[in-house]
N, C-alpha and C positions, 0 to 999 in steps of 0.2 A: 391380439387380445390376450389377457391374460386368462387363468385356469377359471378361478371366482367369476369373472364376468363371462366365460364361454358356458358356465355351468347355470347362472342365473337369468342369462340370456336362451342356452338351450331349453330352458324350462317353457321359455312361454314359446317360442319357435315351434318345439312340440305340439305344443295344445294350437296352436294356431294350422301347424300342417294334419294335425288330426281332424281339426274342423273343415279346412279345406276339402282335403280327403279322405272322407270317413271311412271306415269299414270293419271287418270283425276280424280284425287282428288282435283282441284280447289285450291282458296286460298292465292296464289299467296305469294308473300313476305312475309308476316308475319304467313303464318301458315308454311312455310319453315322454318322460324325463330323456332318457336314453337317448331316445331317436333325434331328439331335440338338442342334446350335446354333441351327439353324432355332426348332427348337421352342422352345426352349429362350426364344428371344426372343420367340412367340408365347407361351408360356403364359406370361410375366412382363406381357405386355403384356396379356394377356385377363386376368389375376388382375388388374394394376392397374381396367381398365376395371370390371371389375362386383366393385371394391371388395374384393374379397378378399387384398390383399396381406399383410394382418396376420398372416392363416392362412397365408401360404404364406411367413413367412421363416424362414428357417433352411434348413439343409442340407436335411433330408425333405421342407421345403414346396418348394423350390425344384426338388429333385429329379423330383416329384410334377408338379407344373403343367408343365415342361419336357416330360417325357414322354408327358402328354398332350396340349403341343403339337405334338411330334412324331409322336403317333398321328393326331392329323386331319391333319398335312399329310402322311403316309401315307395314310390313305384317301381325302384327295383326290386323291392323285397315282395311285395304283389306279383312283380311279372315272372322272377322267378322263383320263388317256391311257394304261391299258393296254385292249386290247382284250378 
């Protein structure tokens, strides 16, 4: 993926894993942004490693693997530093 489309795809990945799973981690638009690029770069890069990048190009695939890169690095960031 390139920088533009991990950035504009992270955006809604974001708001989709905040919806998913809510909570009061604050932050508000731009760390929804964040977490959503985050992911965004993780689920391209975990789709690359176990092969499945075929399945995941296009708008929905990319959408899809984005957001739930950004739902593990959601529950990691819950499990370990919120109390």
């Amino acid at each position: 993926m390139g920088i533009l489309w991990i950035i504009i795809v992270g955006f809604v990945a974001g708001a989709l894993a905040k919806y998913i799973m809510p909570g009061k981690e604050g932050g508000g638009f731009v760390m929804t942004t964040l977490l959503g690029i985050f992911g965004a770069f993780v689920g391209d890069w975990l789709g690359g490693l176990l092969g499945m990048s075929r399945l995941l190009d296009g708008l929905l695939g990319s959408i899809v693997s984005a957001t739930l890169g950004a739902l593990l690095i959601l529950w990691i960031y819950n499990k370990w530093f919120k109390k």
